[in-house]
TIFIDO-66882 format. One record per residue: x negated, y negated, z of N, C-alpha, C, CB in turn; residue number from 1; residue in one letter. Coordinates in Angstrom, 2 decimals. Glycine has a CB too. Example, Ala and Ser with C-alpha at 12.3 -4.5 7.8 and 13.67 -1.06 7.14 Angstrom:
<atoms>
atom nx->-13.19&ny->5.69&nz->7.80&cax->-12.30&cay->4.50&caz->7.80&cx->-13.20&cy->3.30&cz->7.80&cbx->-11.31&cby->4.47&cbz->9.05&k->1&r->A .
atom nx->-12.85&ny->2.25&nz->7.08&cax->-13.67&cay->1.06&caz->7.14&cx->-12.90&cy->-0.03&cz->7.87&cbx->-14.08&cby->0.60&cbz->5.72&k->2&r->S .
</atoms>
This chain:
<atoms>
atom nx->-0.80&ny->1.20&nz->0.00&cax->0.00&cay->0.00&caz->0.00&cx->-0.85&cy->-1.27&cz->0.00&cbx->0.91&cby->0.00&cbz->1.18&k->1&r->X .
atom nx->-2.14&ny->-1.54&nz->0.22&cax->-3.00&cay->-2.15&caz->0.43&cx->-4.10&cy->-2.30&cz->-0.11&cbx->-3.11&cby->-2.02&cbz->1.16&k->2&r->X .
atom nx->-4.04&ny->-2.84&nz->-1.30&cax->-5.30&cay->-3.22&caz->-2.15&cx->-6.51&cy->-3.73&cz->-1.11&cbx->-4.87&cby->-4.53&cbz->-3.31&k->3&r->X .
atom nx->-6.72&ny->-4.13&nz->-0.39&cax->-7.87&cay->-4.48&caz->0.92&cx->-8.51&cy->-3.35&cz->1.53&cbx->-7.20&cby->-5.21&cbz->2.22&k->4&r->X .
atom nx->-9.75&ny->-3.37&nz->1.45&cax->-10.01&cay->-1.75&caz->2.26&cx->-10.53&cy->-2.69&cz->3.58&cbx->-11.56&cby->-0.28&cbz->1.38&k->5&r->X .
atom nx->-10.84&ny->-1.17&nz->4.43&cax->-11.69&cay->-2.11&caz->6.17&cx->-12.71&cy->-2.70&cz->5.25&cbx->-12.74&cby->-0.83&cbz->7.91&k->6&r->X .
atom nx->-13.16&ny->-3.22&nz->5.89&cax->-12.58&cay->-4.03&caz->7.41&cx->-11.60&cy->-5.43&cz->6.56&cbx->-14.42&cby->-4.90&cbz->8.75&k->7&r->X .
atom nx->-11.18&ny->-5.43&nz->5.82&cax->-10.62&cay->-5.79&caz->5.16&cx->-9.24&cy->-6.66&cz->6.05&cbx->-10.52&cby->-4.70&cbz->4.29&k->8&r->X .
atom nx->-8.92&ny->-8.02&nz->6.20&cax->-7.90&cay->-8.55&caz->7.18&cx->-6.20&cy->-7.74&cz->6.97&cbx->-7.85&cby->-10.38&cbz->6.85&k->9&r->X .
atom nx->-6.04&ny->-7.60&nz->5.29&cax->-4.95&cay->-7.46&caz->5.21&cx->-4.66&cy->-5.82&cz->5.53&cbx->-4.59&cby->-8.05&cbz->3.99&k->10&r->X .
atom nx->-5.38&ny->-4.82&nz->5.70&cax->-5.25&cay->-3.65&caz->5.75&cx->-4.82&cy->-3.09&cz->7.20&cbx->-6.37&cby->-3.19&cbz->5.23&k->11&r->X .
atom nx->-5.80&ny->-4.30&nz->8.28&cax->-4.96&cay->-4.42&caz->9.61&cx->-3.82&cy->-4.87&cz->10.12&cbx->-5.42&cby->-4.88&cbz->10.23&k->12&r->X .
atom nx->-3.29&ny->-5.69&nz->9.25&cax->-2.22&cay->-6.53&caz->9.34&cx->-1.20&cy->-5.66&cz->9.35&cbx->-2.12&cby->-7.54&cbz->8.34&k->13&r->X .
atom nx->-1.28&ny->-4.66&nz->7.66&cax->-0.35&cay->-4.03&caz->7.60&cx->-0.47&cy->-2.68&cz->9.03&cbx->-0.33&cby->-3.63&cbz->6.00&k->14&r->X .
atom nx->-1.33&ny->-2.49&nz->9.36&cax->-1.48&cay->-1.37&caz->10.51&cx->-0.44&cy->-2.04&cz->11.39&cbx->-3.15&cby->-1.16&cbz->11.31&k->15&r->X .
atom nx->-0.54&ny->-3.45&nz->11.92&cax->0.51&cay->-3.89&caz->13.09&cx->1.56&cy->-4.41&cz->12.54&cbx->0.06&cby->-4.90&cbz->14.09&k->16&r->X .
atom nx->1.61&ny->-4.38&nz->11.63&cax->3.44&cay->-4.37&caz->10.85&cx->4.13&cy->-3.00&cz->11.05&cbx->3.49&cby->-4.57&cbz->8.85&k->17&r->X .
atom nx->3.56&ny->-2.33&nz->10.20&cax->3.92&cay->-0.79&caz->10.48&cx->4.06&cy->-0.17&cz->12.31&cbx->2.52&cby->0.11&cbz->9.65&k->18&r->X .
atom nx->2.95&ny->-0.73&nz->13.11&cax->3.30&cay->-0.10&caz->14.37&cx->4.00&cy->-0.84&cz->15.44&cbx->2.18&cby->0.36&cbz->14.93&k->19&r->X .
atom nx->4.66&ny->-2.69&nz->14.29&cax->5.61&cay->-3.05&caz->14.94&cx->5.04&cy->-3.39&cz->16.72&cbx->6.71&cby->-1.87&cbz->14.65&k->20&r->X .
atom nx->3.93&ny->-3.52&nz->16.64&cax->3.38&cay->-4.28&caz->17.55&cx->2.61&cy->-5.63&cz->17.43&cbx->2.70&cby->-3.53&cbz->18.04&k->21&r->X .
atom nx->1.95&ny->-6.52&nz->18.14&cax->0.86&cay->-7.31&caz->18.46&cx->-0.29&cy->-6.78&cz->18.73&cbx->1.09&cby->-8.00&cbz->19.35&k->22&r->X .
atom nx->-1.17&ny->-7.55&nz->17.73&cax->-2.84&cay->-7.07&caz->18.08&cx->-3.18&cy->-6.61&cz->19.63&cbx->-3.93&cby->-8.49&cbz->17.81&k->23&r->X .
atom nx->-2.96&ny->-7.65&nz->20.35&cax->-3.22&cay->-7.17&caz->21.72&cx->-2.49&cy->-6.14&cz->22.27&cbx->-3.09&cby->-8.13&cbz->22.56&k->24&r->X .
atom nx->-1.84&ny->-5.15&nz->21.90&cax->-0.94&cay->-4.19&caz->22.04&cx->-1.26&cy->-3.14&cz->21.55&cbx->0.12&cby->-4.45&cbz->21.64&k->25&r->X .
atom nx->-2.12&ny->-3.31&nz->20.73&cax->-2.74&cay->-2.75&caz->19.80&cx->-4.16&cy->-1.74&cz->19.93&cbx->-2.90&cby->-3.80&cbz->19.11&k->26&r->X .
atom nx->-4.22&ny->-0.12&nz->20.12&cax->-5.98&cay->0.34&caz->19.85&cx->-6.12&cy->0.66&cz->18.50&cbx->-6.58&cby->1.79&cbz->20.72&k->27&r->X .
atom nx->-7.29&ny->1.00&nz->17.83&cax->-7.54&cay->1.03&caz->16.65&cx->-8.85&cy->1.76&cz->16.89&cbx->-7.47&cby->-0.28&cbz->15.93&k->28&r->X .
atom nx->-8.48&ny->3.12&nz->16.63&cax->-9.74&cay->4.22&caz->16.90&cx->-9.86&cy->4.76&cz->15.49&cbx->-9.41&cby->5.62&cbz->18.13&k->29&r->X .
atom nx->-11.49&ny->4.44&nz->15.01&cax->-12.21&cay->4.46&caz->13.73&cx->-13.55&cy->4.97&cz->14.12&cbx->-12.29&cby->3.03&cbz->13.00&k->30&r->X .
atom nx->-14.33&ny->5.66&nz->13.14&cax->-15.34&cay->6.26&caz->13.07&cx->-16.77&cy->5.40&cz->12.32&cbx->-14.83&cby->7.45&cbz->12.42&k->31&r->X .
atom nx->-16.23&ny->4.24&nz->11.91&cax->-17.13&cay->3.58&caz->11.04&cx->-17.49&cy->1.71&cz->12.25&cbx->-16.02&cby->3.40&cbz->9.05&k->32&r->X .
atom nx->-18.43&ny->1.66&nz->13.05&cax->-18.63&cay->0.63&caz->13.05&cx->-18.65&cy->-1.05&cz->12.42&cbx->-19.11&cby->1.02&cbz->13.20&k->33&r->X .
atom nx->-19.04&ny->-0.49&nz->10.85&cax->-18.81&cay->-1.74&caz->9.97&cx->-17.11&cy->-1.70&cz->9.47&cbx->-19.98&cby->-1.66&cbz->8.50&k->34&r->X .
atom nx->-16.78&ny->-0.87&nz->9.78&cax->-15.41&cay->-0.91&caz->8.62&cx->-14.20&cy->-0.81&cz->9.89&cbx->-15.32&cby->0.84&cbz->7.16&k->35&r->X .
atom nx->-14.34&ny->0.09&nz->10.44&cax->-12.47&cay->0.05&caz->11.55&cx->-13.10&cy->-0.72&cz->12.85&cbx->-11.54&cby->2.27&cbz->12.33&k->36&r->X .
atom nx->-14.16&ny->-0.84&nz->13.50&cax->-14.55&cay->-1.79&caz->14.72&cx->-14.22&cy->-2.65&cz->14.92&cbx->-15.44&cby->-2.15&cbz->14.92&k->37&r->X .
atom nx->-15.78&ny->-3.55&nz->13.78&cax->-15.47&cay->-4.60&caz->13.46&cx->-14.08&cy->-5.48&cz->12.69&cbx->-16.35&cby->-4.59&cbz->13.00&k->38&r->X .
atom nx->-13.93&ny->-4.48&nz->11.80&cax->-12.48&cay->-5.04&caz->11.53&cx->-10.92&cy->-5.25&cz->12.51&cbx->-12.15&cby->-4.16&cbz->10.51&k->39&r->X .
atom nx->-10.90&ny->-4.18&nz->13.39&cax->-10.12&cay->-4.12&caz->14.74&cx->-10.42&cy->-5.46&cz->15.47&cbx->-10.59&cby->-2.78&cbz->15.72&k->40&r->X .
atom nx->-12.00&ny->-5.38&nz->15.58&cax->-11.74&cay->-6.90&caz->16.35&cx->-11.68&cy->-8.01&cz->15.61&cbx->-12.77&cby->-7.30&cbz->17.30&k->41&r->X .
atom nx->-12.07&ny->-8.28&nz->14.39&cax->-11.44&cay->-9.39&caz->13.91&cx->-9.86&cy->-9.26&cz->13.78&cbx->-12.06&cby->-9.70&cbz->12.62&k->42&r->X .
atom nx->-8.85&ny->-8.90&nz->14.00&cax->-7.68&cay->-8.22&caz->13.93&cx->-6.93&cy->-8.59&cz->14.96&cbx->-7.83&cby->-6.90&cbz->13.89&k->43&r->X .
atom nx->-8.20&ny->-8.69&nz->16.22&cax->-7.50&cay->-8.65&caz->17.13&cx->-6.85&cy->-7.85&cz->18.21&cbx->-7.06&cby->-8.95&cbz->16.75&k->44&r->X .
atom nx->-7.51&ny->-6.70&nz->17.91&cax->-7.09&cay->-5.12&caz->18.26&cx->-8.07&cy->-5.12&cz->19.42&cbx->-7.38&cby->-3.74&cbz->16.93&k->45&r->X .
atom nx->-7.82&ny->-3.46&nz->20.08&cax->-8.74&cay->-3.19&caz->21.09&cx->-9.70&cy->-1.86&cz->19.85&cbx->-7.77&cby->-2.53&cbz->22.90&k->46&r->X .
atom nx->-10.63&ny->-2.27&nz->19.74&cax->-11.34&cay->-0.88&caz->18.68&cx->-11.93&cy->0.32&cz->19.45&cbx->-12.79&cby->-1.42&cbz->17.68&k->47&r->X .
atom nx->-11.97&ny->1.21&nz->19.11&cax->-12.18&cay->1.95&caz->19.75&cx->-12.67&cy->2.92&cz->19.20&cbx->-11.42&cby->2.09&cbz->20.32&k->48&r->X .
atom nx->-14.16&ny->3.21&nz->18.93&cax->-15.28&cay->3.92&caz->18.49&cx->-15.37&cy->5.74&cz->18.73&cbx->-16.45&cby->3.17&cbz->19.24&k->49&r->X .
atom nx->-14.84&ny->6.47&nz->17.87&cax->-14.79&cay->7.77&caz->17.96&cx->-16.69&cy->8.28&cz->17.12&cbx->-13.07&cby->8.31&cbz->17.02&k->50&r->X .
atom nx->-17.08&ny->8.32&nz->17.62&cax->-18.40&cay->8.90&caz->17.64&cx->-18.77&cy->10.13&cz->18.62&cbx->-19.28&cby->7.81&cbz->17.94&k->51&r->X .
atom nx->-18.51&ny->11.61&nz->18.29&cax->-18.72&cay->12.35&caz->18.69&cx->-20.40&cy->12.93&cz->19.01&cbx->-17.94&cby->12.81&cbz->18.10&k->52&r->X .
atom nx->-21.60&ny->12.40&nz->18.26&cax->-22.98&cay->12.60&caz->18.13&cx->-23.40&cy->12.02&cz->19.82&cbx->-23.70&cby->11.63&cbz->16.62&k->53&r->X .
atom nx->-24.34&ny->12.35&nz->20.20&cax->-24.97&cay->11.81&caz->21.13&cx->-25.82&cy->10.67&cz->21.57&cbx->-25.34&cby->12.42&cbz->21.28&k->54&r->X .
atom nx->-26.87&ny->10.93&nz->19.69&cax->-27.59&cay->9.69&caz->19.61&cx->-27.21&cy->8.90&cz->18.56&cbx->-28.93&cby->9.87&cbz->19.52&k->55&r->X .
atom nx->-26.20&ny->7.73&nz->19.38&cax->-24.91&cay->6.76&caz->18.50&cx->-25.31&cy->5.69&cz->18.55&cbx->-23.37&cby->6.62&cbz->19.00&k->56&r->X .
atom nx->-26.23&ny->5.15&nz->17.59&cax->-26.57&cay->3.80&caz->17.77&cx->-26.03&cy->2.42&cz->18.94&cbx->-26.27&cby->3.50&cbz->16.54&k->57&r->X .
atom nx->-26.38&ny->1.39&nz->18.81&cax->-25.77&cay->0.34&caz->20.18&cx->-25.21&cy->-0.21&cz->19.10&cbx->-26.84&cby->-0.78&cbz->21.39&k->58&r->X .
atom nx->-24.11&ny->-0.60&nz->19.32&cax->-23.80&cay->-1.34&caz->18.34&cx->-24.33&cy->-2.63&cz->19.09&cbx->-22.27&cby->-1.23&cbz->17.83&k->59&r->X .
atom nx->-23.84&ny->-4.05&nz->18.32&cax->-24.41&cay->-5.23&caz->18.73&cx->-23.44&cy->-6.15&cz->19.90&cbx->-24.68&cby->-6.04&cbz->17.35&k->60&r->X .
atom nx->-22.15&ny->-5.49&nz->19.98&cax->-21.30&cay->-5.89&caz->20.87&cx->-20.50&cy->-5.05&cz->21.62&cbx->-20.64&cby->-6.62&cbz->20.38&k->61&r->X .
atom nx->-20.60&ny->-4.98&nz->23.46&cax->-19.90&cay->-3.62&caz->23.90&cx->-18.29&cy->-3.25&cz->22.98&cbx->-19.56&cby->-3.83&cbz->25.76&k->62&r->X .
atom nx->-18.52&ny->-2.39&nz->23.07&cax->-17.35&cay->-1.41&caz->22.62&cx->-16.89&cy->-0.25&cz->22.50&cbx->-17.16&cby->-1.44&cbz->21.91&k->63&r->X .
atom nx->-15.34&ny->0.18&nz->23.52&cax->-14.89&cay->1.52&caz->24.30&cx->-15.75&cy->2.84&cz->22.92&cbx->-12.49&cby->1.59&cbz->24.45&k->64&r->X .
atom nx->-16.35&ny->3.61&nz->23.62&cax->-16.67&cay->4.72&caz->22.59&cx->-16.10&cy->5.86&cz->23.13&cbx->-18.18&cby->4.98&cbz->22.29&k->65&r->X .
atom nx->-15.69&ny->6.67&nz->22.15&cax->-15.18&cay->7.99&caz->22.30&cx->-16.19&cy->8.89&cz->22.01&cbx->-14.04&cby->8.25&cbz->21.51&k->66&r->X .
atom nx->-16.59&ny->10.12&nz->22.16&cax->-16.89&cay->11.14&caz->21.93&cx->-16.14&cy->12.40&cz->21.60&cbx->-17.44&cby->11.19&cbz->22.66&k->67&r->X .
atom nx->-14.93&ny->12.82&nz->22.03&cax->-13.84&cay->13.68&caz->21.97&cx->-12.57&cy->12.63&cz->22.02&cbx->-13.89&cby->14.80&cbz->23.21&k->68&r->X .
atom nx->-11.58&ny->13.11&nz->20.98&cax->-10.38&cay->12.22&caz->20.84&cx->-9.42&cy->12.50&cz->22.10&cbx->-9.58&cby->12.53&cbz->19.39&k->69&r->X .
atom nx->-9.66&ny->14.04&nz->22.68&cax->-8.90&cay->13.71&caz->23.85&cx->-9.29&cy->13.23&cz->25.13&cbx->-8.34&cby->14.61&cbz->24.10&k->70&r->X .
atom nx->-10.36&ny->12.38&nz->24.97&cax->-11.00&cay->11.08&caz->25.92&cx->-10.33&cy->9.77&cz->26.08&cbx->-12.32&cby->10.62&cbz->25.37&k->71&r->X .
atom nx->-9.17&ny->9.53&nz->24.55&cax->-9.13&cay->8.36&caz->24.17&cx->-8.14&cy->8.16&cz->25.33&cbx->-8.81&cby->8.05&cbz->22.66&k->72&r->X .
atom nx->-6.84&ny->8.83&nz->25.82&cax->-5.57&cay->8.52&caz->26.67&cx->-6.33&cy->7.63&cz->27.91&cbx->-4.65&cby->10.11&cbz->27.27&k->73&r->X .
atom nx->-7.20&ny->8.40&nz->28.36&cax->-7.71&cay->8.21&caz->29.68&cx->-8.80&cy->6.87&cz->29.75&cbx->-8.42&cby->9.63&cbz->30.11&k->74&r->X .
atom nx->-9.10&ny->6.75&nz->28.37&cax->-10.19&cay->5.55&caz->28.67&cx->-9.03&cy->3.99&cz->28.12&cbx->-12.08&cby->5.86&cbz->27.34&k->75&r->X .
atom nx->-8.11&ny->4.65&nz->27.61&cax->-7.33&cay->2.90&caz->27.71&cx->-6.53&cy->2.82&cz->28.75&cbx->-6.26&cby->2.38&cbz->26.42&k->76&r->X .
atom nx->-6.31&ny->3.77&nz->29.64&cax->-5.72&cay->3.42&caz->30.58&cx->-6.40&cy->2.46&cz->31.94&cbx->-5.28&cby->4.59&cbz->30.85&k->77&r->X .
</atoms>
């Protein structure tokens, strides 16, 4: 539906149209630092870094990381 890829503004937009929420209402769990992260937080989202590897680069600004997806419930709470 979205000619924009990540991190792309309009591709998030449509994410919180569709989930009928507000950014701040909002997690956005992606595997790509440059593309669903960063784009989540320009967005406005909470991003949330699924990186299962051990040695996972820093990125340049803190941000929630996952390792196992069923980590994610418990770490936005």
């Amino acid at each position: 539906e979205v000619t924009d890829e990540k991190p792309g503004e309009k591709f998030f937009r449509l994410c919180l149209e569709k989930a009928n929420c507000s950014a701040a209402q909002c997690a956005f769990v992606g595997d790509s630092l440059k593309k669903d992260v960063i784009g989540a937080q320009r967005a406005g989202m909470c991003p949330v870094w699924y990186h299962p590897q051990e040695d996972a680069p820093e990125p340049a600004e803190p941000v929630l990381r996952i390792r196992r997806l069923d980590e994610l419930h418990a770490r936005l709470l």
